[in-house]
C-alpha positions, 0 to 999 in steps of 0.5 A, a space after each residue: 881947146 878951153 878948159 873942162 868946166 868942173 861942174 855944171 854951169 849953174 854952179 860955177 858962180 855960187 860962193 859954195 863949192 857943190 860938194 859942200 852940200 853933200 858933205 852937210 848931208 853926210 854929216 848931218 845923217 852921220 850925227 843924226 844932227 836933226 834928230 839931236 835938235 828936236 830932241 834938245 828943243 822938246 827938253 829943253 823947256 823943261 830946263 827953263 823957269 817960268 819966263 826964262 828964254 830959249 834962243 837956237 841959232 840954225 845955220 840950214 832950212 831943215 834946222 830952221 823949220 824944225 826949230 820953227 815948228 817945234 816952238 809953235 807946237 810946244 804948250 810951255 813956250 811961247 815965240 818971241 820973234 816971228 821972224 828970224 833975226 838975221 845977221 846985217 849986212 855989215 855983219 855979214 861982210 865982216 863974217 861971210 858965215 853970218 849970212 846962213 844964221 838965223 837966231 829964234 827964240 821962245 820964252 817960258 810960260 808960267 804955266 
């Protein structure tokens, strides 16, 4: 008799282990990490002077829309890149952990 599969067969050839989600969710709610983050990205402009950037680094999809959304709704930044800045491929061989960044930034305006 074959070995017993530990998780599913969709799972088996991913590079993450299926509890490390549940571990980033618990983690997540735990720190309230989302709420910490929008509350950081409405304040931080405030911090800024006029043409002074702000750069976020999100590592997951729910930090990175917020990111996202909260650049485009906020009257003191204006978006710098459309567009995530990801990590290269060469980056991300030499740093398998490059590979879920995504850098965004925004710059004060002068208003």
């Amino acid at each position: 008799m074959g070995a017993i599969p530990t998780s599913p067969g969709r799972h088996r050839h991913r590079k993450i282990h299926p509890a490390t989600r549940v571990f980033q969710a618990l983690r997540i709610a735990v720190n309230q990490e989302l709420q910490v983050l929008e509350q950081f990205i409405d304040t931080a402009p405030n911090w800024l002077e006029p043409g002074g950037r702000l750069g976020i680094i999100s590592f997951h999809s729910l930090e990175d829309r917020i990111v996202k959304t909260h650049f485009r709704q906020n009257p003191q930044l204006q978006v710098i890149t459309k567009k995530p800045i990801t990590a290269s491929a060469q980056e991300q061989a030499e740093n398998s952990r490059a590979r879920s960044a995504k850098l965004r930034l925004a710059e004060r305006n002068s208003h």
